[in-house]
BATORMI-546322 format. One record per residue (C-alpha): residue number from 1; residue in one letter; x negated, y, z negated. Coordinates in nm, 4 decimals. Last residue first. Example, Ala and Ser with C-alpha at 12.3 -4.5 7.8 and 13.67 -1.06 7.14 Angstrom:
// BATORMI-546322
(r 2 'S' (-1.3670 -0.1060 -0.7140)),
(r 1 'A' (-1.2300 -0.4500 -0.7800)),
END
This chain:
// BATORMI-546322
(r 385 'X' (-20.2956 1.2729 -10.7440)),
(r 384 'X' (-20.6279 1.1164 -10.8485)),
(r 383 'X' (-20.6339 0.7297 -10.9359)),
(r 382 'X' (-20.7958 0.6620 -11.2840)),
(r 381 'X' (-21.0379 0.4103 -11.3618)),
(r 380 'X' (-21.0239 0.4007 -11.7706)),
(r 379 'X' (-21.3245 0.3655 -12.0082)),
(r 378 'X' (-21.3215 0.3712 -12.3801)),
(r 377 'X' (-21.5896 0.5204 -12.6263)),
(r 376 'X' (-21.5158 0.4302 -12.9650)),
(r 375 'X' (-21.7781 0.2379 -13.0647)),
(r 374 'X' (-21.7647 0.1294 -13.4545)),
(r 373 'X' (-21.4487 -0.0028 -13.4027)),
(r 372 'X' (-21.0952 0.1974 -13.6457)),
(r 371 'X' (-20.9862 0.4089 -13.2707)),
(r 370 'X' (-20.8076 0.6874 -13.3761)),
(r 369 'X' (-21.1140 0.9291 -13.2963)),
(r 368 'X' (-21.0923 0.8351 -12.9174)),
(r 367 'X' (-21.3970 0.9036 -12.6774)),
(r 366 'X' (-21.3470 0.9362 -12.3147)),
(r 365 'X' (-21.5123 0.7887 -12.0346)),
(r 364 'X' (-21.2906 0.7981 -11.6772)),
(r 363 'X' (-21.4322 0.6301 -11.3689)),
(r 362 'X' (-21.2636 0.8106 -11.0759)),
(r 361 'X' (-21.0412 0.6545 -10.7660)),
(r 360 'X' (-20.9810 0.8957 -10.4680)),
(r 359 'X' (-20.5845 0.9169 -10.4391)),
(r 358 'X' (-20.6122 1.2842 -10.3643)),
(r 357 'X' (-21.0017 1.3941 -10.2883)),
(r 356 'X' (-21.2698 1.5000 -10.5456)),
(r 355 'X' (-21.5037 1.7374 -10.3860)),
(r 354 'X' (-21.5392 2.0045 -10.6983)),
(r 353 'X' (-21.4189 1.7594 -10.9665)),
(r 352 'X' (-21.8110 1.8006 -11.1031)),
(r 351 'X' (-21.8035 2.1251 -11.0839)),
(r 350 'X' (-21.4725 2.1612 -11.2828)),
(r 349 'X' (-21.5511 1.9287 -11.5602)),
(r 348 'X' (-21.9064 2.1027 -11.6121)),
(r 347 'X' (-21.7334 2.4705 -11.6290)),
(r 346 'X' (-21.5116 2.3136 -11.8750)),
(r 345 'X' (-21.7569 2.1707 -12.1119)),
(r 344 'X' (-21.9408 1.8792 -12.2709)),
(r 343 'X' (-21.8729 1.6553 -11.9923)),
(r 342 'X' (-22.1686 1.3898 -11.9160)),
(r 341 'X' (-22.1685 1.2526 -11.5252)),
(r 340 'X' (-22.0679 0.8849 -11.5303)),
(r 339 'X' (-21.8094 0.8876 -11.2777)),
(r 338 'X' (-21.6902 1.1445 -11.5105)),
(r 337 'X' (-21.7777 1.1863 -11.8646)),
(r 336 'X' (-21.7241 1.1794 -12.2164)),
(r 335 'X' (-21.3523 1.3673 -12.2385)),
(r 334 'X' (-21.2083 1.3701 -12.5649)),
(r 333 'X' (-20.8643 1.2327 -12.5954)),
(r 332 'X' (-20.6461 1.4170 -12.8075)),
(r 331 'X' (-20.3410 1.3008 -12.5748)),
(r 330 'X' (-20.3859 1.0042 -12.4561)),
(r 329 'X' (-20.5647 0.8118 -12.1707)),
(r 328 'X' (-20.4223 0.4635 -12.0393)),
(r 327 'X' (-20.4553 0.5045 -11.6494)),
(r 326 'X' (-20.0437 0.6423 -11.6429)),
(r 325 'X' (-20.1462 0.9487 -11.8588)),
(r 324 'X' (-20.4574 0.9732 -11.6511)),
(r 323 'X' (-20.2241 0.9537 -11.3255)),
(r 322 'X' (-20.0084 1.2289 -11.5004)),
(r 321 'X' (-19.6172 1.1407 -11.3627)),
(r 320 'X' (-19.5418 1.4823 -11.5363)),
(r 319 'X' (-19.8624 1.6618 -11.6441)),
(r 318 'X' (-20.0246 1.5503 -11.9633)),
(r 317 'X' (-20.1261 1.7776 -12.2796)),
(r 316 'X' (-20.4047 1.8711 -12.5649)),
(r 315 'X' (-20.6889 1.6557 -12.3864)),
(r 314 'X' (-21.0321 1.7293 -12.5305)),
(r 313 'X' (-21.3657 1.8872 -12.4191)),
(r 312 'X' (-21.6633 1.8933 -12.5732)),
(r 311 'X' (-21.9476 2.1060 -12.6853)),
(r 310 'X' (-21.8348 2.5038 -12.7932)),
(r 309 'X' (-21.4784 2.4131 -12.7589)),
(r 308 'X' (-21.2442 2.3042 -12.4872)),
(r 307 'X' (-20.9174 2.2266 -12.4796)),
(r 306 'X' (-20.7453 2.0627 -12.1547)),
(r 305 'X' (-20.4403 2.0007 -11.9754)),
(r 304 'X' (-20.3756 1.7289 -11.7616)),
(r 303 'X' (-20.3079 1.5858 -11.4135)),
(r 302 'X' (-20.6010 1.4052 -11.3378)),
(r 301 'X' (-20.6294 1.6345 -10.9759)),
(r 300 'X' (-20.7621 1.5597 -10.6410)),
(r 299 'X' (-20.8517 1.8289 -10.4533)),
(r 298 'X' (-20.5938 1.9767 -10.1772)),
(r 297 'X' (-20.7437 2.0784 -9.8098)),
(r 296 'X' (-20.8115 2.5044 -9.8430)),
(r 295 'X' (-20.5550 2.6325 -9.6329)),
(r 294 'X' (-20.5335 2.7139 -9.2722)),
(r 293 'X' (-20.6771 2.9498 -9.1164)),
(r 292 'X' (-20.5755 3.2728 -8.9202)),
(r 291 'X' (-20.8666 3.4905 -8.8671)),
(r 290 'X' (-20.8819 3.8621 -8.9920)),
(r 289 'X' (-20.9336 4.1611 -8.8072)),
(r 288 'X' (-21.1681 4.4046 -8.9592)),
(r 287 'X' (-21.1091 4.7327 -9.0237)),
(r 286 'X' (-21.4559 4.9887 -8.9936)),
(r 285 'X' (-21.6230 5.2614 -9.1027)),
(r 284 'X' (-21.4085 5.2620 -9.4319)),
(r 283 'X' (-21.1172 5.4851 -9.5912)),
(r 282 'X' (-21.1590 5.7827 -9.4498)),
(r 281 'X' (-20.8283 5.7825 -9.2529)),
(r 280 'X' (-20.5746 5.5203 -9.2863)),
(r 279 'X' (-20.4057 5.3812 -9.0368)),
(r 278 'X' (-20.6708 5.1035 -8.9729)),
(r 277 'X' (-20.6494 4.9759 -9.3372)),
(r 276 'X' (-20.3814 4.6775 -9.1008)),
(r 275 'X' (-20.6569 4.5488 -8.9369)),
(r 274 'X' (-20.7569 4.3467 -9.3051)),
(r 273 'X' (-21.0982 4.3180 -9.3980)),
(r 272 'X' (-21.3126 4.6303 -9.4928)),
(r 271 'X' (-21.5895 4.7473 -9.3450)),
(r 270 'X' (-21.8398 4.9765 -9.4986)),
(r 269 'X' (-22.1892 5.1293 -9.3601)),
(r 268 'X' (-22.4499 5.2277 -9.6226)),
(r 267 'X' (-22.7197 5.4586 -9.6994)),
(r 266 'X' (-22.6118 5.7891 -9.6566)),
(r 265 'X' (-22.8977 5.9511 -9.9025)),
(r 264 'X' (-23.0589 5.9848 -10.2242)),
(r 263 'X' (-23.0610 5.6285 -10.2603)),
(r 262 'X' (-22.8943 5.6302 -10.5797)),
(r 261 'X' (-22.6570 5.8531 -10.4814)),
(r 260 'X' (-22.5579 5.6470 -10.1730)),
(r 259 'X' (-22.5288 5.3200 -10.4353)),
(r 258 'X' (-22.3225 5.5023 -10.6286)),
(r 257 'X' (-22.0730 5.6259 -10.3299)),
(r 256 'X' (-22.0626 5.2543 -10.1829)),
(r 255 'X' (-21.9804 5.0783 -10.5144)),
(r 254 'X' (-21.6692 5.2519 -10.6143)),
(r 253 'X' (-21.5434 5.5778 -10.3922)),
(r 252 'X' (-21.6787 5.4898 -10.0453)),
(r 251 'X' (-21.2851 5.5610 -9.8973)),
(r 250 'X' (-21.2328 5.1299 -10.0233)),
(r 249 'X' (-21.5327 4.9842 -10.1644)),
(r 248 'X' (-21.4721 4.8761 -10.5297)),
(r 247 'X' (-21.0560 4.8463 -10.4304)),
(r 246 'X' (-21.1530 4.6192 -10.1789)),
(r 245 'X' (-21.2877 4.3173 -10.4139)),
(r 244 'X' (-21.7061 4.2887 -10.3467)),
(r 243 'X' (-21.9151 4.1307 -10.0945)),
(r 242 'X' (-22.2193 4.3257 -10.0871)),
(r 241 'X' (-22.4623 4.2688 -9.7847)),
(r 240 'X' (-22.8312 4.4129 -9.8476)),
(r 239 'X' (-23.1203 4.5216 -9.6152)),
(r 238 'X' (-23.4720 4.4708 -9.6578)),
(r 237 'X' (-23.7914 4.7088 -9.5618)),
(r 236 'X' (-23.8559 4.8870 -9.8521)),
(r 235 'X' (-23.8718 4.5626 -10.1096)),
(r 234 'X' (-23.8690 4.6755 -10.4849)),
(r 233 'X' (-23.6352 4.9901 -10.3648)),
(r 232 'X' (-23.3656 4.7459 -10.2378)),
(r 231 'X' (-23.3506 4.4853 -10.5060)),
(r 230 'X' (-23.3133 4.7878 -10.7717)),
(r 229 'X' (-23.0419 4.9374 -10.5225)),
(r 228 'X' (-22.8734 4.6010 -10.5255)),
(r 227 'X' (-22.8686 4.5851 -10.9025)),
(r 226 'X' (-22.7682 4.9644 -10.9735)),
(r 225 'X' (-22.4583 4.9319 -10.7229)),
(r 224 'X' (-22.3430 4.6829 -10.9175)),
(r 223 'X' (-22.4146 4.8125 -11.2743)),
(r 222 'X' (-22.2635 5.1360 -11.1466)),
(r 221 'X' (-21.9044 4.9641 -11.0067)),
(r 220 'X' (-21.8961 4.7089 -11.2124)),
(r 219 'X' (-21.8943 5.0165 -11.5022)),
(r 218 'X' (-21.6642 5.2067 -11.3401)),
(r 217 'X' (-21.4208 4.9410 -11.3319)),
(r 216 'X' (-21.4538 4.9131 -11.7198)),
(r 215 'X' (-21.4838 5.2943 -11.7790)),
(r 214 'X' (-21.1553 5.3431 -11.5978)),
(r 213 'X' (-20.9774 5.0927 -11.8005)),
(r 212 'X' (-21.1045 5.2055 -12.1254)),
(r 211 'X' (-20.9476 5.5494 -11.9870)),
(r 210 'X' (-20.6204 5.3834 -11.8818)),
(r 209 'X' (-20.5586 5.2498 -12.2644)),
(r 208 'X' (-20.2565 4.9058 -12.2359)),
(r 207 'X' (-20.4094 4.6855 -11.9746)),
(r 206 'X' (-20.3124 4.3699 -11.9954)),
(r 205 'X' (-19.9830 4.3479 -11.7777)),
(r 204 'X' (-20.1483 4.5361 -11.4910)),
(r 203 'X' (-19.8801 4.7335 -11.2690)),
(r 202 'X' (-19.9292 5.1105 -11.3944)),
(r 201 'X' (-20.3303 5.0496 -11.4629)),
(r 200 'X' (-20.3142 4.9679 -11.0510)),
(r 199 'X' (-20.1561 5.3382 -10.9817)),
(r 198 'X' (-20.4210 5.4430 -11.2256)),
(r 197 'X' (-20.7260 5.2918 -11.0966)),
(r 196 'X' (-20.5679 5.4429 -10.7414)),
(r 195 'X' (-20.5137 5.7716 -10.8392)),
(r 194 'X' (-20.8371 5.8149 -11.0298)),
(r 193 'X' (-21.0020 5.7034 -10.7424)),
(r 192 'X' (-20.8558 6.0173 -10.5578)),
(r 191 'X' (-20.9483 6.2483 -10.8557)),
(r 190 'X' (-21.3327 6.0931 -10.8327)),
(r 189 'X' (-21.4644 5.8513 -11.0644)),
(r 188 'X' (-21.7273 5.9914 -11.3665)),
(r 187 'X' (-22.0586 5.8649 -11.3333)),
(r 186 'X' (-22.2284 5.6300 -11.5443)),
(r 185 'X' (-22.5970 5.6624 -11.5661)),
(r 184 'X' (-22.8109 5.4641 -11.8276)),
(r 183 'X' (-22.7001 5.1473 -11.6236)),
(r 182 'X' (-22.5968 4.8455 -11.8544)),
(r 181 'X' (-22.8100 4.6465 -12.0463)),
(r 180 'X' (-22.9598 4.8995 -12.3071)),
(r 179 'X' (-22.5818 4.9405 -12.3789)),
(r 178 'X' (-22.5957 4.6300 -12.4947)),
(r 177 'X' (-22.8562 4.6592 -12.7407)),
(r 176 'X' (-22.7511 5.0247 -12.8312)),
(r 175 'X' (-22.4009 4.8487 -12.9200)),
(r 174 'X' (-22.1168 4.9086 -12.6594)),
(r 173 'X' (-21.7690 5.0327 -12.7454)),
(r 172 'X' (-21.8475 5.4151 -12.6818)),
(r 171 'X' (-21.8298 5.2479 -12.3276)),
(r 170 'X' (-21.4556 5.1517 -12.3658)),
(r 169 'X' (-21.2881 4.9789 -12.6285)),
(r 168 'X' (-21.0823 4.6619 -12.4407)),
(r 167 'X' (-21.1860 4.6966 -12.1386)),
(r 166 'X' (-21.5612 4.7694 -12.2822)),
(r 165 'X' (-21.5533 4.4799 -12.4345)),
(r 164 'X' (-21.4100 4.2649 -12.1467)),
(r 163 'X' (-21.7346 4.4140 -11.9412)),
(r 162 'X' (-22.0156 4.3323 -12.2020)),
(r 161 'X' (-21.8886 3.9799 -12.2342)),
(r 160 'X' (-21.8643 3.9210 -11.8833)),
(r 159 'X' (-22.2259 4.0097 -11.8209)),
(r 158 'X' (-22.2373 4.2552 -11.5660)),
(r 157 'X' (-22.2021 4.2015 -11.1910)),
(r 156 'X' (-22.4095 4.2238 -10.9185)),
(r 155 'X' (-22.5543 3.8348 -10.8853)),
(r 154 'X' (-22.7888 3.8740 -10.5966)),
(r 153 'X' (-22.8636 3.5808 -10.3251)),
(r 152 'X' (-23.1518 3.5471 -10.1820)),
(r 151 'X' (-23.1586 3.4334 -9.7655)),
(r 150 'X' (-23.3456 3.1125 -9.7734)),
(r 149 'X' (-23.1843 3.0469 -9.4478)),
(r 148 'X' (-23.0470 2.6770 -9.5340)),
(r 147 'X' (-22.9497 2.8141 -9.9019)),
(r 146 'X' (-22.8088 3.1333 -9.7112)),
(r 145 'X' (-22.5891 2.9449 -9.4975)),
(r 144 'X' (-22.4610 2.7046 -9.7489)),
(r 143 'X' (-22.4007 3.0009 -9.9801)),
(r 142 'X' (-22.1533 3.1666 -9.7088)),
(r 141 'X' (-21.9941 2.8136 -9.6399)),
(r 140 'X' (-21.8886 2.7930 -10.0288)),
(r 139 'X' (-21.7158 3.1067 -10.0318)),
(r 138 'X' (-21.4090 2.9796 -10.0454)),
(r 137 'X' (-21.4887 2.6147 -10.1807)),
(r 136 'X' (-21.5287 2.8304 -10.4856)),
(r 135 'X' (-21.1916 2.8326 -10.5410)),
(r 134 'X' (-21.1479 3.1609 -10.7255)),
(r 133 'X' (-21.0970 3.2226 -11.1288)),
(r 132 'X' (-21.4321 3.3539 -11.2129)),
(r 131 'X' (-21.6301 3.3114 -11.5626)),
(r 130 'X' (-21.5518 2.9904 -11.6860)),
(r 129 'X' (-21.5515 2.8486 -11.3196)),
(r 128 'X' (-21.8889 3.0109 -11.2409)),
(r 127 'X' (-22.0353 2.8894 -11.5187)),
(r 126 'X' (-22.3847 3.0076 -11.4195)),
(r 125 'X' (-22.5089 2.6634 -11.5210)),
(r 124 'X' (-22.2788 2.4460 -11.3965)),
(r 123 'X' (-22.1632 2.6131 -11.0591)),
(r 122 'X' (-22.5923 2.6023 -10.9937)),
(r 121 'X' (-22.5751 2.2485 -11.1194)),
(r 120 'X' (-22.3158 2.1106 -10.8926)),
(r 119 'X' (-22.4895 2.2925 -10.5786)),
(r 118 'X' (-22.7946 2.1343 -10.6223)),
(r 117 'X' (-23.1134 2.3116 -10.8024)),
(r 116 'X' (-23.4454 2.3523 -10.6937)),
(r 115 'X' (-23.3798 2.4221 -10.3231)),
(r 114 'X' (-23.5039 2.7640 -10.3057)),
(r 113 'X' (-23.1677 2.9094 -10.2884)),
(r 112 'X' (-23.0416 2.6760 -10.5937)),
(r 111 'X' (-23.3326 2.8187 -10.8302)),
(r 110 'X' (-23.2199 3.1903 -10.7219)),
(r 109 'X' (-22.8609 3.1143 -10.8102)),
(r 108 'X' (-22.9412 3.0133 -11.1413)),
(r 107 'X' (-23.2247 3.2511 -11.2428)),
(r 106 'X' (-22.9356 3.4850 -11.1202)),
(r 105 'X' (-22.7157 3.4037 -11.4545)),
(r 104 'X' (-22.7535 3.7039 -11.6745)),
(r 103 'X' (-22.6607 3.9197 -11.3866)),
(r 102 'X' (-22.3258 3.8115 -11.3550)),
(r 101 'X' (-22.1794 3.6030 -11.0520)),
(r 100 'X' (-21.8480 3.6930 -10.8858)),
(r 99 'X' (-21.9354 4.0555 -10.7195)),
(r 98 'X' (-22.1831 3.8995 -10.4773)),
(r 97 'X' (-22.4552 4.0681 -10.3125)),
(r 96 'X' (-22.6223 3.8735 -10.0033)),
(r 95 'X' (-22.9900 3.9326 -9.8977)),
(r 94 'X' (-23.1919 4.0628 -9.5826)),
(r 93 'X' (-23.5443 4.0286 -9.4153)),
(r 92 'X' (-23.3744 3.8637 -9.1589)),
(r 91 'X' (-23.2707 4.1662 -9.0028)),
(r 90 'X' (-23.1399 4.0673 -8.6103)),
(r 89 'X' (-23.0478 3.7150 -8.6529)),
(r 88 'X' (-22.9375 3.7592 -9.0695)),
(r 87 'X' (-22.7283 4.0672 -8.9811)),
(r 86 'X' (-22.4935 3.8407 -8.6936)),
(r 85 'X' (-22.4995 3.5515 -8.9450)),
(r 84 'X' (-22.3741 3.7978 -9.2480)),
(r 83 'X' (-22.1022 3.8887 -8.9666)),
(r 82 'X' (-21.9477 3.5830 -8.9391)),
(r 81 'X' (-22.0086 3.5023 -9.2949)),
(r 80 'X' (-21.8023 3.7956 -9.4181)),
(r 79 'X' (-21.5121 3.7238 -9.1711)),
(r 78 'X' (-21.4841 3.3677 -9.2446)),
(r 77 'X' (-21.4946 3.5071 -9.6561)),
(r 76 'X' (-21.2206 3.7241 -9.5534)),
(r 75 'X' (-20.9990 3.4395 -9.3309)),
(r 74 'X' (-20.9923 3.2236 -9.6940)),
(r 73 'X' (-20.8208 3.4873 -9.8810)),
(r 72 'X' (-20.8385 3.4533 -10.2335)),
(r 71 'X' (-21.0861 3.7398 -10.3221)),
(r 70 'X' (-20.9191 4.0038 -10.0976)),
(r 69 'X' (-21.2187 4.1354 -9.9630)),
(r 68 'X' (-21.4693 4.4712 -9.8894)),
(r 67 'X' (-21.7445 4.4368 -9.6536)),
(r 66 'X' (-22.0272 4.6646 -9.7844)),
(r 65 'X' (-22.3533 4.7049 -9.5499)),
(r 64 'X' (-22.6114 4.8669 -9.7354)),
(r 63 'X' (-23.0008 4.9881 -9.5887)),
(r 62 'X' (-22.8913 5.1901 -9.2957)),
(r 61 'X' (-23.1244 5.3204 -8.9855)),
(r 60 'X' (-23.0677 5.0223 -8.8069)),
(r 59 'X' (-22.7138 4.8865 -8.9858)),
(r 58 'X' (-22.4858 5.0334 -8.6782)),
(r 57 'X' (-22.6143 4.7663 -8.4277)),
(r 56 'X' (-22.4772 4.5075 -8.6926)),
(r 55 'X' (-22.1769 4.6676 -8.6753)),
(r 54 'X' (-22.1228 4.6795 -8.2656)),
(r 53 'X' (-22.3490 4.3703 -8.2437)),
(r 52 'X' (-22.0524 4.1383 -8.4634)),
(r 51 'X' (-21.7865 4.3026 -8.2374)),
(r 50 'X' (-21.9568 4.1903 -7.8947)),
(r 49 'X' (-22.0286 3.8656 -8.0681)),
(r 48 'X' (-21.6602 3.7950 -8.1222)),
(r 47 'X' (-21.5233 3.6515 -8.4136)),
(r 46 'X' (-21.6352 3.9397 -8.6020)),
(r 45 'X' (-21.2843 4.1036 -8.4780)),
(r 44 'X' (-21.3744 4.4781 -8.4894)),
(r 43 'X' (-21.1322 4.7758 -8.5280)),
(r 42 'X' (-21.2758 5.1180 -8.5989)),
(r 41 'X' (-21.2238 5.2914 -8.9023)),
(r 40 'X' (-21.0090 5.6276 -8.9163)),
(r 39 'X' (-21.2603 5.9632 -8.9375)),
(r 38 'X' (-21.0014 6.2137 -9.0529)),
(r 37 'X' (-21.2608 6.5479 -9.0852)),
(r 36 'X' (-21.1562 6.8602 -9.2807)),
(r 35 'X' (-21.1295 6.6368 -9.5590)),
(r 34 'X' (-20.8566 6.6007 -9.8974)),
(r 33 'X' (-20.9178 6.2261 -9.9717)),
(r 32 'X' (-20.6492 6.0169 -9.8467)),
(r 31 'X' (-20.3953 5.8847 -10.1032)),
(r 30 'X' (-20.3461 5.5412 -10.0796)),
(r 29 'X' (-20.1095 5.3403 -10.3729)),
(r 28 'X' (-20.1445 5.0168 -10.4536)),
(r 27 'X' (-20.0148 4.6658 -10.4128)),
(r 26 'X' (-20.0172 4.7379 -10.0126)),
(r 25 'X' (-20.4022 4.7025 -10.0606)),
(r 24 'X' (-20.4080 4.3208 -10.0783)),
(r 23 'X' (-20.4132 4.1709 -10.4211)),
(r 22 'X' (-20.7040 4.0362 -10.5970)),
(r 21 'X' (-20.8128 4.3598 -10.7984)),
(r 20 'X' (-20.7653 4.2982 -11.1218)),
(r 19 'X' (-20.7525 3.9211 -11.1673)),
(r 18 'X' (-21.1109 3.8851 -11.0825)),
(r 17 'X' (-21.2576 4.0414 -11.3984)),
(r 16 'X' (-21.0125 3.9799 -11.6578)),
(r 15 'X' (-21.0276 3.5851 -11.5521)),
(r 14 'X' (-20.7882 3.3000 -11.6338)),
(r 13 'X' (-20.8555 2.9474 -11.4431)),
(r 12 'X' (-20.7231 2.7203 -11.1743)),
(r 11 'X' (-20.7478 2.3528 -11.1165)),
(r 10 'X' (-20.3901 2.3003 -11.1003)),
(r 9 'X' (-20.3500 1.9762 -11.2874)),
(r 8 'X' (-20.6668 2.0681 -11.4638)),
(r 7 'X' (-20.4872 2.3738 -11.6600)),
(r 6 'X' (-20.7943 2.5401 -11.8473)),
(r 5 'X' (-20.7922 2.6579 -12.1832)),
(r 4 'X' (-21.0660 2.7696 -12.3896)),
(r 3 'X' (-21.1195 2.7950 -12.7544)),
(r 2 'X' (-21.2930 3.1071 -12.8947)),
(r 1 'X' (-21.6655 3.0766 -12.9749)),
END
């Protein structure tokens, strides 16, 4: 397994997946799709219930409701749980897509909706912070809600291991195991979301072969739609929200147009956040107006950087004025546990710093190989910065 890095002093992460299409839609070309109709979206502000009946209204005769983000932004995810309470009151019967867990782990996420696993271990075991670089605090509220409603939630996306290997090699990549995992059907993207992938391709440092690009995205896109639509035709009567990145729903062309063909029909109604996408015609039903909120409070950090390999985790470097530096800990440190909760890797570090607060005070157990005792466990109290 390749060593991982991960920045604690910052408490964010690498990630292929979500790094590609974070930004807002200004970072990207538009074209409109050639039409004989301009439909432009209507504008809703989910914040009121007038606006949350108008869409959910809409979803009687539909079985999809997409509501395209910008991963990072806090006033999204209000808007997506505004609006996932307004479906949940009137279809109950219901359950919540996410792009940012992989299929592999949705034993995971279905043990923490019926109350078998806590939060901590659900982040733990689907290594969510391994696999996806956004605060989870973010979306936090939404799985509250559907943990209290017993709403299921569906991990969409592939395996990350599949998907970096076919960004790298493209489909004709994949083993006949892994293909086997994957949807049998791939189709091509249209010219329009050709022009997009590629105006994105232009700007992203690590892609260097467009077409291996292009089967990547389309990819999510398939094995995405493919997992709600399996959900969907196993119970007839239930609806599903998808929260996925904007440029996988935007004009219908990513996860929207798959999941259509797939139910042999227009199945789906899309809104994307940001009142600004209102100029542009065809490219959702609706534009929704996003909150104003403030920032996620600060966590409390230890101020280094560490290694991990397959079973522990080690300190390779200290932030200035590093409150573990300044506890006693040094550099090739390995780190035991915190506030007596075992660390053996990243992911685990991460979940468990989840609620820590600035200036909070943490019990520290690390092991140190320099040490000439027969225990060489040590244990510092460390005050977060």
């Amino acid at each position: 397994m390749p060593i991982k890095h991960i920045v604690v002093l910052v408490l964010t992460l690498s990630c292929t997946a979500c790094g590609l299409f974070e930004k807002p839609l200004s970072g990207f070309t538009l074209p409109i799709p050639q039409s004989a109709t301009l439909n432009y979206p209507e504008l809703l502000d989910p914040t009121e219930p007038s606006a949350r009946k108008t869409l959910v209204d809409r979803m009687a005769d539909k079985r999809v409701l997409f509501i395209g983000e910008v991963h990072d932004s806090i006033g999204h995810h209000q808007n997506q749980l505004q609006l996932i309470q307004g479906m949940y009151a009137r279809y109950p019967d219901m359950a919540i897509g996410v792009e940012y867990f992989q299929q592999p782990f949705q034993r995971y996420l279905d043990d923490y909706i019926a109350g078998r696993m806590s939060e901590k271990e659900m982040l733990k075991k689907t290594e969510y912070y391994e696999r996806w670089k956004i605060d989870y605090r973010m979306v936090r509220p939404i799985f509250e809600f559907a943990r209290e409603k017993r709403i299921p939630i569906l991990a969409l996306n592939v395996s990350e291991e599949i998907h970096n290997k076919v960004f790298k090699g493209g489909l004709n990549s994949l083993t006949p195991l892994e293909r086997a995992e994957i949807p049998a059907e791939i189709k091509p993207a249209n010219p329009n979301y050709t022009q997009r992938l590629q105006s994105i391709f232009n700007t992203h440092p690590k892609a260097d072969n467009f077409k291996y690009f292009v089967d990547g995205v389309l990819l999510w896109d398939e094995a995405m739609a493919d997992t709600a639509v399996r959900y969907l035709n196993a119970r007839p009567q239930s609806k599903v929200v998808v929260l996925a990145g904007l440029v996988h729903i935007l004009y219908g062309d990513g996860i929207p147009e798959r999941v259509n063909r797939r139910l042999a029909g227009n199945q789906s109604v899309i809104a994307v956040n940001n009142e600004e996408y209102g100029q542009f015609a065809n490219i959702a039903d609706y534009a929704l107006v996003t909150p104003s909120s403030k920032a996620l409070p600060n966590t409390g950090k230890l101020g280094i950087t560490l290694i991990s390999d397959e079973s522990r985790v080690h300190i390779s470097e200290f932030a200035p004025a590093s409150p573990a530096e300044i506890a006693g800990l040094r550099l090739g440190d390995h780190i035991v546990s915190l506030d007596g909760e075992r660390v053996a890797s990243l992911a685990e570090l991460k979940a468990i710093m989840l609620d820590k607060k600035p200036r909070e005070s943490m019990q520290v157990t690390v092991y140190r190989e320099s040490l000439t005792s027969t225990n060489k466990e040590l244990q510092f109290e460390v005050r977060l910065n």
